[in-house]
C-alpha positions as CSV (number, residue, x, y, z in Angstrom):
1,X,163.9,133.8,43.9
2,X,163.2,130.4,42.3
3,X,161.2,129.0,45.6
4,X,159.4,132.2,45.9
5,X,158.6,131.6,42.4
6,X,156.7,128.5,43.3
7,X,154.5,129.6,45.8
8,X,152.1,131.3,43.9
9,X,152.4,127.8,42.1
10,X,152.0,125.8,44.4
11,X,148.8,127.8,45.8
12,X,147.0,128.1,42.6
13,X,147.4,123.7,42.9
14,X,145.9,123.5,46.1
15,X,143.4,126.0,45.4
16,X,142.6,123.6,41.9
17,X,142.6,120.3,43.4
18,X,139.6,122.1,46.5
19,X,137.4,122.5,43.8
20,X,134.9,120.0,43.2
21,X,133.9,121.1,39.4
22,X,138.0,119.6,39.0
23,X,137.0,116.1,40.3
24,X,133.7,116.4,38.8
25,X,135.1,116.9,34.9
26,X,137.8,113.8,35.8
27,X,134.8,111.6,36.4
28,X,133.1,112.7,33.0
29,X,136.3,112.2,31.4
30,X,136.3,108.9,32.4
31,X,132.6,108.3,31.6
32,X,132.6,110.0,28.4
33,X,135.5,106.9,27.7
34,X,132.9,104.2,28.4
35,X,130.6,105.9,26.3
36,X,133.0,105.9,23.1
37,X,133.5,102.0,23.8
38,X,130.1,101.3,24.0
39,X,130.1,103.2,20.5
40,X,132.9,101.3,19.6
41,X,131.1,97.8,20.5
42,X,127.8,98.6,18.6
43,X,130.7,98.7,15.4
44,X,132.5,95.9,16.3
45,X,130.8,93.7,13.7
46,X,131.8,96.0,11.0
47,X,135.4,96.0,12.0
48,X,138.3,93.7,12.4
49,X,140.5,95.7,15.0
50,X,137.7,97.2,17.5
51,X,140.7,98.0,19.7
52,X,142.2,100.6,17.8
53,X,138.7,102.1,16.2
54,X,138.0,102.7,19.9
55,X,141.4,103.9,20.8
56,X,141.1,106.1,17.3
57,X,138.5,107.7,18.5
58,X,139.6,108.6,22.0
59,X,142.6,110.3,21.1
60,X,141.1,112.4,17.9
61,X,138.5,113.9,20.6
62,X,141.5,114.4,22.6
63,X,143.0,116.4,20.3
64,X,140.6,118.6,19.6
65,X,139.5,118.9,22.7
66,X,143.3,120.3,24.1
67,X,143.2,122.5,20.7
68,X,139.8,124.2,21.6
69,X,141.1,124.5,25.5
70,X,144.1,126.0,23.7
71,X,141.7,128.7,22.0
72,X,139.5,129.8,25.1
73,X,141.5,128.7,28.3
74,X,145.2,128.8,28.0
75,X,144.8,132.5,25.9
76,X,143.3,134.3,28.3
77,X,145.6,133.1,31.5
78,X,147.0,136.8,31.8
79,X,144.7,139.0,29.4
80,X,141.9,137.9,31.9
81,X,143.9,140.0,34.9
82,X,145.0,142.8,32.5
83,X,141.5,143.4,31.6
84,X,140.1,143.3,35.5
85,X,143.0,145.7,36.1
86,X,144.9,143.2,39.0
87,X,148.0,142.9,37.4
88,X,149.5,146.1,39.3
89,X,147.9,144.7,42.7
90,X,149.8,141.1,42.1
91,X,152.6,143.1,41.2
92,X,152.5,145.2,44.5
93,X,151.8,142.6,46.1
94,X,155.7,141.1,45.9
95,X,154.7,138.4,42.6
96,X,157.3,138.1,40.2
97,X,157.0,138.0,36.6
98,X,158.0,134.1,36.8
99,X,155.5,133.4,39.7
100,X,152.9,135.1,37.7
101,X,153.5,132.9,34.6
102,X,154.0,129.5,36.6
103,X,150.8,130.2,39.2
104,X,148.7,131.5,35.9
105,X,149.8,128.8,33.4
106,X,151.1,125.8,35.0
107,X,148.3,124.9,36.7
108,X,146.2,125.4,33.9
109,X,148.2,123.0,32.2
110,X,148.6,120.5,35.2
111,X,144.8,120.1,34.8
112,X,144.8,119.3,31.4
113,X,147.3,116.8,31.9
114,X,146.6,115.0,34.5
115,X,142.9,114.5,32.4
116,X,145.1,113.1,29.6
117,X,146.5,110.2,32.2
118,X,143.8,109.5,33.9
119,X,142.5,107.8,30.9
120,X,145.4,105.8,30.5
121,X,144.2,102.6,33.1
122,X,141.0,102.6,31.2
123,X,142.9,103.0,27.6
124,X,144.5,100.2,28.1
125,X,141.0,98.7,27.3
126,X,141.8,98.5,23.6
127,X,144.8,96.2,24.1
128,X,142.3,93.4,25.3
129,X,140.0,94.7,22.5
130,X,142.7,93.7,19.6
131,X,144.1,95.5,17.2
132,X,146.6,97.5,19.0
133,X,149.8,97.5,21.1
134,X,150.4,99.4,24.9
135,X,153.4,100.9,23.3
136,X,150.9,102.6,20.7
137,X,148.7,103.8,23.7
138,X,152.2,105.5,25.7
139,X,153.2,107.2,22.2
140,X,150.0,108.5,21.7
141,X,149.5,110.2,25.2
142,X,153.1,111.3,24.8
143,X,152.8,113.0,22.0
144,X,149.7,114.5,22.9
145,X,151.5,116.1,26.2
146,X,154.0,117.9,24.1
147,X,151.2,118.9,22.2
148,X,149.2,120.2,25.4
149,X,152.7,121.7,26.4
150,X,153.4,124.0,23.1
151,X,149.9,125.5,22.8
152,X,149.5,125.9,26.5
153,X,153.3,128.2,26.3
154,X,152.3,129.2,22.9
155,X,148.8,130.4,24.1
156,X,150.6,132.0,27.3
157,X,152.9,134.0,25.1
158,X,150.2,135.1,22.9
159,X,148.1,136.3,26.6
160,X,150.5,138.1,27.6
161,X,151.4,139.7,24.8
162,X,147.9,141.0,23.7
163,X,145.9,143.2,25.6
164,X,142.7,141.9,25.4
165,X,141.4,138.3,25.7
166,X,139.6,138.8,22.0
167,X,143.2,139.7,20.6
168,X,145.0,136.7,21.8
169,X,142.4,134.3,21.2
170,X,142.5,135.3,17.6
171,X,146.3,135.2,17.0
172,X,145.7,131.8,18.7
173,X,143.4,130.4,15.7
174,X,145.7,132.6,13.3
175,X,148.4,130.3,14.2
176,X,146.1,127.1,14.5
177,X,145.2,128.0,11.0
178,X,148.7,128.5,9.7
179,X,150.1,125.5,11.4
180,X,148.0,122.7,10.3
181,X,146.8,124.4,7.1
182,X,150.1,125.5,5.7
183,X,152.0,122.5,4.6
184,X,148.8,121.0,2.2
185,X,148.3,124.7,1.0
186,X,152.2,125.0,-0.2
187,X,152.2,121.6,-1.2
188,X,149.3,122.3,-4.0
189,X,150.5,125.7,-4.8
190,X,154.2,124.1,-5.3
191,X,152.2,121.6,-7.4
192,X,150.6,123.6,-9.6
193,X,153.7,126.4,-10.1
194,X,155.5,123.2,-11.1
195,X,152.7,122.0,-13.6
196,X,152.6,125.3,-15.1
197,X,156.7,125.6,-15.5
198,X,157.5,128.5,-13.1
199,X,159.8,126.4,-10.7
200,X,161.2,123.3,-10.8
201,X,162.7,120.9,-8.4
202,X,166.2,122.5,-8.3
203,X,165.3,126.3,-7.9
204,X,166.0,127.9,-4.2
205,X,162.4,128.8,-3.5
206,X,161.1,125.4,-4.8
207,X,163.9,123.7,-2.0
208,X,163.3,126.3,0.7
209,X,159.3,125.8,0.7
210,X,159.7,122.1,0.7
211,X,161.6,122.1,3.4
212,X,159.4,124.3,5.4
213,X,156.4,122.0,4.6
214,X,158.4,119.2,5.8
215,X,159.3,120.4,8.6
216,X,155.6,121.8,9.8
217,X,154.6,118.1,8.7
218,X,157.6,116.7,11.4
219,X,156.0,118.6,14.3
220,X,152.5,118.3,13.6
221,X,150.8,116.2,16.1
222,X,148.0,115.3,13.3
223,X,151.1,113.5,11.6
224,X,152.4,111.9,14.5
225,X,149.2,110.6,15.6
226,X,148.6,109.3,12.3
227,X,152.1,107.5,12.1
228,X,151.2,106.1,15.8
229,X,147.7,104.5,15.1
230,X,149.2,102.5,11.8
231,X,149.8,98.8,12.4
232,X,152.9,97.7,13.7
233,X,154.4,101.0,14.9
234,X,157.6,100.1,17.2
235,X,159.0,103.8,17.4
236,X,160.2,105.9,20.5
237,X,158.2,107.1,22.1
238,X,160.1,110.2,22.1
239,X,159.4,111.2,18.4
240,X,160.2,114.4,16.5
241,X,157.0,115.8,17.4
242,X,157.9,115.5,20.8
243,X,160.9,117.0,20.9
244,X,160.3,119.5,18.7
245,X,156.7,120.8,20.6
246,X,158.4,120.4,24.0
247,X,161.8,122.7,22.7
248,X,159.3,125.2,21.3
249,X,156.5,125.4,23.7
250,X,159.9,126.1,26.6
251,X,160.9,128.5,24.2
252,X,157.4,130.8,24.0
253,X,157.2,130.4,27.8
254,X,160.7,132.1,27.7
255,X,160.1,134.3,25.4
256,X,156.8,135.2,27.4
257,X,159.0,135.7,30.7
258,X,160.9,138.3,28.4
259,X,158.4,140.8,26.8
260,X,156.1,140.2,29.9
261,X,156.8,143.8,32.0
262,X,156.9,145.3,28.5
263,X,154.0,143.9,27.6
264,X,151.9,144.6,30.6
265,X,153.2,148.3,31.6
266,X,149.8,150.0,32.5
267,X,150.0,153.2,30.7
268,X,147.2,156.1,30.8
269,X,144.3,155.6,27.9
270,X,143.1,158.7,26.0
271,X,140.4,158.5,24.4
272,X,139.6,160.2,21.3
273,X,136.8,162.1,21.9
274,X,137.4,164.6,18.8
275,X,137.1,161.6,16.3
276,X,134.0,160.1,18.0
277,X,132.0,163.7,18.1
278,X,133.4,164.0,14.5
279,X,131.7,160.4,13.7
280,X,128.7,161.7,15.7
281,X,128.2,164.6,13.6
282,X,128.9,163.2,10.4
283,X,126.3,160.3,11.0
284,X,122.8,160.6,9.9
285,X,120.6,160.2,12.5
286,X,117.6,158.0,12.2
287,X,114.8,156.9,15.0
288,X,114.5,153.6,16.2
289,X,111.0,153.0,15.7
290,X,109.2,150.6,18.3
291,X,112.2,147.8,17.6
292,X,114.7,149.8,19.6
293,X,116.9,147.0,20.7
294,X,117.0,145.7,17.4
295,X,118.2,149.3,16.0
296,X,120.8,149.8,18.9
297,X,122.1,146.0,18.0
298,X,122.4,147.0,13.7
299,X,123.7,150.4,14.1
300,X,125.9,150.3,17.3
301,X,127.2,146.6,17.8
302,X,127.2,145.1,14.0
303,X,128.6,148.3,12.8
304,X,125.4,149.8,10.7
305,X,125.5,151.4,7.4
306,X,129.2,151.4,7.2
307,X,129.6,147.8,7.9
308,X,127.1,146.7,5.2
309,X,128.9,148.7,2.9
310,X,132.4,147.4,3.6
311,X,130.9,143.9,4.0
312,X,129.5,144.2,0.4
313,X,132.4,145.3,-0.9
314,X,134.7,142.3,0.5
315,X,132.2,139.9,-0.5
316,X,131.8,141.2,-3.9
317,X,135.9,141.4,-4.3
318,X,136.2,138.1,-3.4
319,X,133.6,136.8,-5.6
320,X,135.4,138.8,-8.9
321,X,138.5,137.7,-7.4
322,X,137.6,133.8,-7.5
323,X,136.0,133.7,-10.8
324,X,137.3,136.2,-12.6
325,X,141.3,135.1,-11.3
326,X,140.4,131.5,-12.1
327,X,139.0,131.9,-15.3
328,X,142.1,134.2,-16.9
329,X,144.7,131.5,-15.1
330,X,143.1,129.0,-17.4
331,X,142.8,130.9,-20.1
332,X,146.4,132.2,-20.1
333,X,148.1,129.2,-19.0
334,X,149.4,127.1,-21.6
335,X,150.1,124.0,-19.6
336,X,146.9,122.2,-17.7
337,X,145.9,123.3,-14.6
338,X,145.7,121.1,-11.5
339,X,142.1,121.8,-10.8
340,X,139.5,122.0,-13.0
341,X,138.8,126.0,-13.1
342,X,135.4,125.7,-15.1
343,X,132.6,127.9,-14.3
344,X,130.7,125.3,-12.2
345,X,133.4,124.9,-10.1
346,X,134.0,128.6,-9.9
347,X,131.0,129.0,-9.1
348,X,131.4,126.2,-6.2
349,X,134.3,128.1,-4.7
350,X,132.3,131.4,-4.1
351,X,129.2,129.8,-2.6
352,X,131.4,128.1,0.1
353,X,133.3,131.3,0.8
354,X,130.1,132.9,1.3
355,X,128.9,130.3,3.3
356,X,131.9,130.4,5.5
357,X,131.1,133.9,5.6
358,X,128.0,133.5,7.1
359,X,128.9,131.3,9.2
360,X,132.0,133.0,10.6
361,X,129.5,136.3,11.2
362,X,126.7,134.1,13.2
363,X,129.8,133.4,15.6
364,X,130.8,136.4,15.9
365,X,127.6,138.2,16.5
366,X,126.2,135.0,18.9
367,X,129.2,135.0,20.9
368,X,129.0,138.7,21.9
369,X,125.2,139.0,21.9
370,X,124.9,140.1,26.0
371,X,129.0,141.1,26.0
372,X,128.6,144.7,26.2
373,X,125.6,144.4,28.7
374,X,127.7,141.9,31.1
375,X,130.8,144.2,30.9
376,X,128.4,147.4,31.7
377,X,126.5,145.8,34.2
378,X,123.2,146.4,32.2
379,X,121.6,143.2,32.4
380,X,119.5,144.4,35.6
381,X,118.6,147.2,33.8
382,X,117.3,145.6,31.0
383,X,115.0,143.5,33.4
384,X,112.9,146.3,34.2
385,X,111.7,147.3,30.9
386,X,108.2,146.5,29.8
387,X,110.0,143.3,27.7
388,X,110.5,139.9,28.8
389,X,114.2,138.6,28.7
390,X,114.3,136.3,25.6
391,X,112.2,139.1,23.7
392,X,114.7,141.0,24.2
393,X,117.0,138.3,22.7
394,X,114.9,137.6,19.9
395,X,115.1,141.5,19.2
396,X,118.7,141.1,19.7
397,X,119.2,138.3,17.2
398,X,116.9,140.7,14.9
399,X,119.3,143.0,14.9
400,X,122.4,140.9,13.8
401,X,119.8,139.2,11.0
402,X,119.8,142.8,9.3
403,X,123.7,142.6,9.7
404,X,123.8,139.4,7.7
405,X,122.2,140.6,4.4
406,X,125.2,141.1,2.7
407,X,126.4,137.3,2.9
408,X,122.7,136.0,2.6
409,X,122.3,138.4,-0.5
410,X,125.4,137.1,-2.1
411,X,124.4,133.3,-1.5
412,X,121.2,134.0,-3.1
413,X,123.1,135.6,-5.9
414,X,125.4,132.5,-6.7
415,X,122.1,130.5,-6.5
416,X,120.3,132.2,-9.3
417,X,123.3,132.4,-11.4
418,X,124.9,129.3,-11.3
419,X,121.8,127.1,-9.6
420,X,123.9,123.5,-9.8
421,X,126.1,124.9,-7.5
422,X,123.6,124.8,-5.0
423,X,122.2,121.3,-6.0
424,X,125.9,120.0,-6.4
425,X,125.6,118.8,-2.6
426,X,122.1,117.2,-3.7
427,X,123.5,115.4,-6.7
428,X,126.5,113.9,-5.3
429,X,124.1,112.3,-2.4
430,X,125.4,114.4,0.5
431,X,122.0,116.2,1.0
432,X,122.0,114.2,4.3
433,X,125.4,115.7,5.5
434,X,124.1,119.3,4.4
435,X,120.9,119.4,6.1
436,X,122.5,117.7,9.4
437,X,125.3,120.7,9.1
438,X,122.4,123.3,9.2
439,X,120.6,121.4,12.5
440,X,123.9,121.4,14.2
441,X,124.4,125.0,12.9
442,X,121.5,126.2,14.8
443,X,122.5,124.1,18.0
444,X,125.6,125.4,17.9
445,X,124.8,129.1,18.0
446,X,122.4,128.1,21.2
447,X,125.4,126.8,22.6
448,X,127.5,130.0,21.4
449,X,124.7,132.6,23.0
450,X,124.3,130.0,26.7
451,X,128.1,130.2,27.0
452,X,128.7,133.9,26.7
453,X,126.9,134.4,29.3
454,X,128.3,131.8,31.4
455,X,132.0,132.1,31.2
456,X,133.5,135.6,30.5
457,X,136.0,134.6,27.7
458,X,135.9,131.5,25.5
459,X,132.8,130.7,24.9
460,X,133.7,129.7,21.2
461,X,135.7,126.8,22.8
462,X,133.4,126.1,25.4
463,X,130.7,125.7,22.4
464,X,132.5,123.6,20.5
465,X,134.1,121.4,23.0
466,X,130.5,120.6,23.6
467,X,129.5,120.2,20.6
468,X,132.2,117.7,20.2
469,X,131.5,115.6,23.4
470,X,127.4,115.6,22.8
471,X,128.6,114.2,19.3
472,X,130.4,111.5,21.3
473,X,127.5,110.9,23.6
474,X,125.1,110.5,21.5
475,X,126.9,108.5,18.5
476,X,125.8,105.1,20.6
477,X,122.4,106.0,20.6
478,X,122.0,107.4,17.2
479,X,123.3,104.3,16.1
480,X,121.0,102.4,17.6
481,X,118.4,103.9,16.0
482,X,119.7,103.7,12.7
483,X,120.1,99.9,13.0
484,X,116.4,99.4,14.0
485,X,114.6,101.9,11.3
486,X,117.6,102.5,8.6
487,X,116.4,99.9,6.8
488,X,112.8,100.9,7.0
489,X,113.0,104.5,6.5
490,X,117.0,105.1,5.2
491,X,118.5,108.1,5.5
492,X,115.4,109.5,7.5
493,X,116.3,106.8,10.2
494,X,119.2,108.9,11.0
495,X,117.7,112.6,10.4
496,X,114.7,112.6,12.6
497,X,116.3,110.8,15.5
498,X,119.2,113.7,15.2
499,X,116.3,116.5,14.2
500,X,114.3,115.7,17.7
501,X,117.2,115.9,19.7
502,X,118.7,119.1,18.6
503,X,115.0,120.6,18.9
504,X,114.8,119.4,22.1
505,X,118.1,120.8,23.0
506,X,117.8,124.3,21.5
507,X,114.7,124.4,23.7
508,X,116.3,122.9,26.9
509,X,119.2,126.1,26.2
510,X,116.4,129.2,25.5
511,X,115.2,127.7,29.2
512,X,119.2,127.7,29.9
513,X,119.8,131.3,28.8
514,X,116.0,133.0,30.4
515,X,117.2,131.7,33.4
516,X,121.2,132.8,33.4
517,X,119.8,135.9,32.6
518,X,117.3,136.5,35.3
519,X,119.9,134.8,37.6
520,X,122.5,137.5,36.5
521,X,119.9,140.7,36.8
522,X,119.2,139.5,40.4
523,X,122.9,138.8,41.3
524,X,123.9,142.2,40.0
């Protein structure tokens, strides 16, 4: 049973290590290291251990790397089959459950892997650099292994569970959320419960949530990493972390094995046809006017009427909730409060939820914009209209801006109201970071829209990882530029450089997308 276990295994390898796109992302793995120690020698003025700045940097983009390949590549290893309906041919076809999970997942995670040591001979870099020990460099890539090894299982377990790829990549970032969020979130709410006088150290709930943070803070590679890169770190390699991830991460891949043929019985879908000719009838209908596509996108695909209802409603809510919540906590609270709960900073909180808002909705509405039409097979269709491709995108995106007036009414809103929390960022000489979050903002939903039509699931990794690798690249260069005009121009030294090139990329990705999309109309 075992051995013909790994022969679906040990096919999906040799089918892996054929491709040349493998071999081809080992080489930039390796390049894009070079790149980040040329970064690291334009600083090595500034810094007295260039070693471990450059060594710092390597494995932080490591990390986030594997966690965003976590989000859109190891949570859709089985969702990806259930959804083309091939599950019951493998199945037929003699493939056991464990030669299903091992052929799906191991080789996913092989790749990932095997990236991670490949860097190791050119790691070792930052030994002669200064500033850091080998043994450092071996903790760190072990750690981050067992890291690779519980969200690639984790990921698997949460694939096979769902039954859609948009399900599992979303209890994926729940429990991304939860993991790394939940021990500083606890830790200030235990703060300010024990400020106030509702717990002290020796209640039961005080003791059990402490030791739940702690333990969250024991396996978190974040922590680990953090204890590795100190000076003078002469652990074990094979830390908690490690110990703990690896146990875990075996324990969702058996877990997975368990609830897999439950999980991916293929039972007969009924639609409910009553509801949606109820829906039908109850809807007012309304003509599109000459901006069809834009009409179909607001009232079909961004949920219409309704959703701008229900969005208005949460929005609002939360707002009251914030401000209204803070304001009686500090009111009717004897002792101080942690944080200062005055309206300004009230007022702070609810701009950045809306704002997070916002741009949680652009990635939703960016990374599905030609989903439906890929699924359906449309795109050739929409190629014979009277409209040229990125019209029809611009139309699109028209669409979606009617969708956001909710959010951008609210921001406006908190603006008039309370205008310093707008100019807060201004004030406190960050206006530099805010505007460069806006340019990267709009490079990143060019990345979202070119990668949903590229890859079928993931495209929010996919952007994101490359955002996070073109920040990398061009760090050395931006640099550069700063040092010959910062001190003639300041802050714009920095800004225009990083303006141009985000322009210049946006309008190298509209090319990017015209040209996917003809390319798909034609294939199709």
């Amino acid at each position: 049973m075992f051995r013909g276990s790994l022969i679906f295994c040990s096919f999906s390898l040799k089918k892996d290590i054929l491709l040349k796109k493998t071999h081809i992302l080992r080489f930039a793995c390796v390049g894009l290291v070079f790149l980040i120690l040329f970064s690291s020698w334009l600083t090595s003025s500034s810094t007295s251990s260039p070693g471990l700045d450059f060594f710092t940097k390597i494995v932080w983009l490591n990390f986030w790397l594997v966690t965003l390949t976590g989000i859109g590549f190891f949570s859709t290893a089985i969702t990806e089959e259930k959804e083309e309906e091939t599950l019951p041919l493998l199945k037929l076809a003699g493939i056991n459950t464990l030669a299903l999970l091992l052929g799906k997942s191991t080789v996913r995670v092989s790749r990932v892997i095997l990236l991670l040591i490949g860097q190791l001979p050119f790691l070792m870099i930052a030994v002669a650099l200064g500033g850091i020990t080998s043994h450092q460099i071996y903790a760190a890539i072990g750690a981050m292994v067992a890291y690779v090894l519980l969200v690639a299982n984790f990921s698997l377990l949460c694939s096979v569970y769902a039954k859609r790829s948009g399900t599992a990549i979303a209890l994926v970032l729940t429990a991304f959320f939860l993991f790394f969020f939940f021990p500083f979130l606890m830790t200030e709410f235990l703060t300010d419960l024990q400020s106030r006088g509702y717990v002290t150290t020796n209640d039961s709930l005080y003791q059990g949530i402490l030791f739940c943070v702690n333990y969250c803070k024991e396996i978190s590679v974040t922590n680990s990493l953090n204890t590795i890169l100190t000076t003078g770190y002469s652990e074990s390699v094979m830390t908690t972390q490690v110990i703990n991830n690896l146990l875990i991460g075996l324990s969702c891949f058996f877990i997975a094995w368990l609830i897999f043929e439950r999980c991916t019985e293929t039972k007969p879908v009924l639609e409910k046809r009553s509801r949606i000719k109820w829906y039908k009838r109850k809807r007012r209908k309304s003509r599109p006017g000459r901006l069809a596509i834009s009409w179909r996108e607001f009232h079909f695909l961004s949920g219409g009427n309704r959703a701008l209802q229900l969005k208005s409603t949460l929005y609002l809510s939360g707002i009251l909730t914030i401000v209204g919540g803070g304001m009686i906590l500090d009111q009717y609270s004897s002792p101080t409060f942690v944080f200062s709960y005055s309206w300004k900073e009230l007022m702070n909180t609810s701009l950045i939820l809306l704002v997070s808002g916002f741009v949680v909705e652009c990635t939703i509405y960016f990374s599905r914009i030609f989903r439906e039409e890929r699924t359906q097979k449309m795109i050739p269709l929409l190629s014979i209209l009277p409209l040229s491709i990125m019209r029809i995108a611009y139309e699109k995106i028209g669409g979606y801006l009617l969708a956001l007036m909710p959010v951008c009414i609210g921001i406006c809103i908190i603006v008039l109201i309370s205008p310093d929390s707008a100019f807060n960022l201004f004030d406190s000489g960050y206006h530099s970071l805010f505007i460069v979050f806006l340019i990267q903002l709009v490079l990143f939903l060019h990345f979202l829209t070119y990668f949903s039509i590229v890859v079928r699931w993931g495209a929010l990794a996919f952007a994101a990882g490359t955002m996070i690798l073109m920040a990398s690249c061009a760090t050395p260069f931006l640099q550069i530029t700063y040092l010959l005009f910062g001190k003639v121009f300041g802050e714009t030294g920095f800004l225009l450089p990083l303006f141009y090139l985000s322009l210049l990329s946006c309008f190298v990705l509209q090319i990017l997308i015209g040209k996917r999309l003809n390319q798909i109309a034609s294939e199709e």
